[in-house]
Backbone as JSON, one array per atom type, in Angstrom:
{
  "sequence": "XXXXXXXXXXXXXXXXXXXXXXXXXXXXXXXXXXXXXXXXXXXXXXXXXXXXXXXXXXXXXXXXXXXXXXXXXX",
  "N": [[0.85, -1.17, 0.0], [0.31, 1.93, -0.94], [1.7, 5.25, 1.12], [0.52, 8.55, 1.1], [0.66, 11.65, 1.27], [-2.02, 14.48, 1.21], [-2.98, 17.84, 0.67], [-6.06, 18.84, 1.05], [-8.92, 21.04, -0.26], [-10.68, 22.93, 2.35], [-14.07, 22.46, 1.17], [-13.71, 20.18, 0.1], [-12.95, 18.42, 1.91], [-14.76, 18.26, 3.45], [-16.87, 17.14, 1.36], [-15.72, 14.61, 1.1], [-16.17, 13.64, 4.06], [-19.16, 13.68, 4.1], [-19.63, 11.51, 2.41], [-18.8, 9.68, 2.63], [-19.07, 5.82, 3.73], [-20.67, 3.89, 6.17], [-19.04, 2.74, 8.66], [-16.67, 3.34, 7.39], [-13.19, 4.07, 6.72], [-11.64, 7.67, 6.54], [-9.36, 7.46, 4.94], [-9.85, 5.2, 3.4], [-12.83, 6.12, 1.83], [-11.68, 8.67, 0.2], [-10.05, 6.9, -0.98], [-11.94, 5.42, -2.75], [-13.86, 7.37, -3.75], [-11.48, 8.17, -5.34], [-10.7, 6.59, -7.13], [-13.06, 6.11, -8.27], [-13.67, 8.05, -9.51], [-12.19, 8.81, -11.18], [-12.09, 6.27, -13.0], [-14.63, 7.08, -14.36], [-13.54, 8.94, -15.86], [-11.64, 8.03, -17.47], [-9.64, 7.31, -20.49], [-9.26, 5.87, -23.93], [-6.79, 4.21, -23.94], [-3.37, 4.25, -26.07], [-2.51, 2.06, -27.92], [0.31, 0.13, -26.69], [2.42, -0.82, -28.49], [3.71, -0.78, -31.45], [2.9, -1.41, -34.65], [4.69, -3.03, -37.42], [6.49, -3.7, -39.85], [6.49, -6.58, -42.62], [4.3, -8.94, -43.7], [1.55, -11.83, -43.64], [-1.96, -10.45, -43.53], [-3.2, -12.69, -41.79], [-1.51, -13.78, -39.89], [-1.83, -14.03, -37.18], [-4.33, -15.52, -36.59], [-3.53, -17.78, -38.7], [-1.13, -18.6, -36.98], [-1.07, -21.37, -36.24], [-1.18, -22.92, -38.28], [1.16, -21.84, -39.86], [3.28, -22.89, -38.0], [2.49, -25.76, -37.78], [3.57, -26.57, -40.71], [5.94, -25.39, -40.53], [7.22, -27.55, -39.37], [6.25, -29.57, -40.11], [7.87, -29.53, -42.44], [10.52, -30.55, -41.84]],
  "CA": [[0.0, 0.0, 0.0], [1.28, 3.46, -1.09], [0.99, 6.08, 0.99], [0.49, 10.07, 0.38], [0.3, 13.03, 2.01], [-2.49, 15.26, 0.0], [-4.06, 18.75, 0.74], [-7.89, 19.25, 0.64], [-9.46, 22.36, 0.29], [-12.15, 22.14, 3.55], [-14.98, 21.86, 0.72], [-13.17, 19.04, -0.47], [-12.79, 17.22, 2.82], [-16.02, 18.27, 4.18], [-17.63, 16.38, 0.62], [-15.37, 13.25, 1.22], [-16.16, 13.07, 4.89], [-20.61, 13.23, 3.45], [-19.51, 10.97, 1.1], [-17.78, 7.84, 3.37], [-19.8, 4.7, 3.74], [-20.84, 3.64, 7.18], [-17.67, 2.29, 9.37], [-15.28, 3.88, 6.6], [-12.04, 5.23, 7.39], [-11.24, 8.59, 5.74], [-8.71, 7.18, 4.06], [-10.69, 4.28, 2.38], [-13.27, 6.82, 1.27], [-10.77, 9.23, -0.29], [-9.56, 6.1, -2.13], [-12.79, 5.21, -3.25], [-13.91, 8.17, -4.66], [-11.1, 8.75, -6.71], [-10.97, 5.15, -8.21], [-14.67, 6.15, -9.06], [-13.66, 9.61, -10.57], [-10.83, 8.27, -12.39], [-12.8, 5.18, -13.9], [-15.33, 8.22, -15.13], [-12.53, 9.87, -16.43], [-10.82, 7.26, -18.28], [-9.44, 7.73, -22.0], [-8.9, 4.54, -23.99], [-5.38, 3.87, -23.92], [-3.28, 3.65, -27.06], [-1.44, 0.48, -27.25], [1.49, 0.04, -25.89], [2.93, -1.45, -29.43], [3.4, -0.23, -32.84], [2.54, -2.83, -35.66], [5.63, -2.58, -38.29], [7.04, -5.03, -40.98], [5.62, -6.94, -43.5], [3.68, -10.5, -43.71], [0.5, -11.98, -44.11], [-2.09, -10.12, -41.95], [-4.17, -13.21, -40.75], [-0.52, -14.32, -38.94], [-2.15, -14.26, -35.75], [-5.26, -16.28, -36.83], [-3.64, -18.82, -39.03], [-0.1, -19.04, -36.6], [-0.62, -22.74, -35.86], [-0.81, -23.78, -39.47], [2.38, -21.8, -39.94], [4.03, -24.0, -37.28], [2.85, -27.26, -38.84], [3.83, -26.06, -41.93], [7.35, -25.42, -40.36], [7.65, -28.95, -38.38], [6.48, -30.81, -41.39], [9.2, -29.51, -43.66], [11.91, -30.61, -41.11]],
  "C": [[0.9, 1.23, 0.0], [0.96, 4.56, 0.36], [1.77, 7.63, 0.77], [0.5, 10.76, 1.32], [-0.28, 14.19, 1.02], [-3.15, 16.23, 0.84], [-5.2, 18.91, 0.45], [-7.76, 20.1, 0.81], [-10.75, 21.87, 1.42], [-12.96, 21.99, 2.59], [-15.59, 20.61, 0.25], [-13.16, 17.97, 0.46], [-14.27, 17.15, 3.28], [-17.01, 16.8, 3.27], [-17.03, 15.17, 0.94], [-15.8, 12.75, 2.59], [-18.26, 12.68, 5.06], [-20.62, 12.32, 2.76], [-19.04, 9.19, 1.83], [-19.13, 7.17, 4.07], [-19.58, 4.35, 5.38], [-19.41, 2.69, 7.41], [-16.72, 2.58, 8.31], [-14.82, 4.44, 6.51], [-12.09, 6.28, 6.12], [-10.47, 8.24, 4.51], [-9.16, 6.06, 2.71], [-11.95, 5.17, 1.54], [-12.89, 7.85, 0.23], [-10.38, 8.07, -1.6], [-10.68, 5.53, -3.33], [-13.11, 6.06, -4.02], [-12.98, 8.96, -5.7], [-11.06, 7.41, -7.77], [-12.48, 6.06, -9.21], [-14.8, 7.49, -9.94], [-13.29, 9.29, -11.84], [-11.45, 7.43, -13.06], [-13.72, 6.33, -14.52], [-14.59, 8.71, -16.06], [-12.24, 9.44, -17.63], [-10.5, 7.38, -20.15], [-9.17, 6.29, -22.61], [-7.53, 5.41, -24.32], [-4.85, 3.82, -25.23], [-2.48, 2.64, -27.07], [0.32, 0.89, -27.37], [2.94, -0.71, -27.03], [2.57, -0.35, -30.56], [3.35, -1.15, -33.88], [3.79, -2.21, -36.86], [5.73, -3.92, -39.15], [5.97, -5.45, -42.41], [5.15, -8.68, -43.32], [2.36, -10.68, -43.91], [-0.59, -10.94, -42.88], [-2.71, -11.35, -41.21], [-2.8, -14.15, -40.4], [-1.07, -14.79, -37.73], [-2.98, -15.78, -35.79], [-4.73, -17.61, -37.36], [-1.63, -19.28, -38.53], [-0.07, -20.88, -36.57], [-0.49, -23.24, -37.41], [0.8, -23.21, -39.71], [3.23, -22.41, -39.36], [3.82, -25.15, -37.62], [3.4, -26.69, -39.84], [5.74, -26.59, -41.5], [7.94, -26.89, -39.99], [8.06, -29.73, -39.37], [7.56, -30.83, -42.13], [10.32, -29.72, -43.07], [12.11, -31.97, -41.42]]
}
């Protein structure tokens, strides 16, 4: 578990401390509502790869025949 040290403005703490679920610490509330901001928020991602080269495109789809392919001819 990380932790932080973060400033609220009082409007800010006042809403997180209206906002926390029966028996829930400050700090679990705080965490909650930003998960739940942040998932609102969210952008899709772009991947984490760049596609380059050349080959067939259904590689992915028809990899296992390319591996028989390869075995057989050994």
């Amino acid at each position: 578990m990380v932790r932080r040290t973060v400033t609220l403005p009082e409007g800010i703490d006042e809403l997180a401390r209206e906002s926390a679920l029966d028996g829930e610490s400050f700090s679990a509330t705080v965490a909650r509502l930003i998960e739940q901001g942040a998932r609102r928020q969210r952008r899709p991602r772009a991947p984490r790869y760049v596609v380059s080269g050349e080959g067939p495109k259904d590689l992915g789809e028809d990899a296992e025949r390319y591996l028989r392919e390869l075995v057989e001819a050994r």
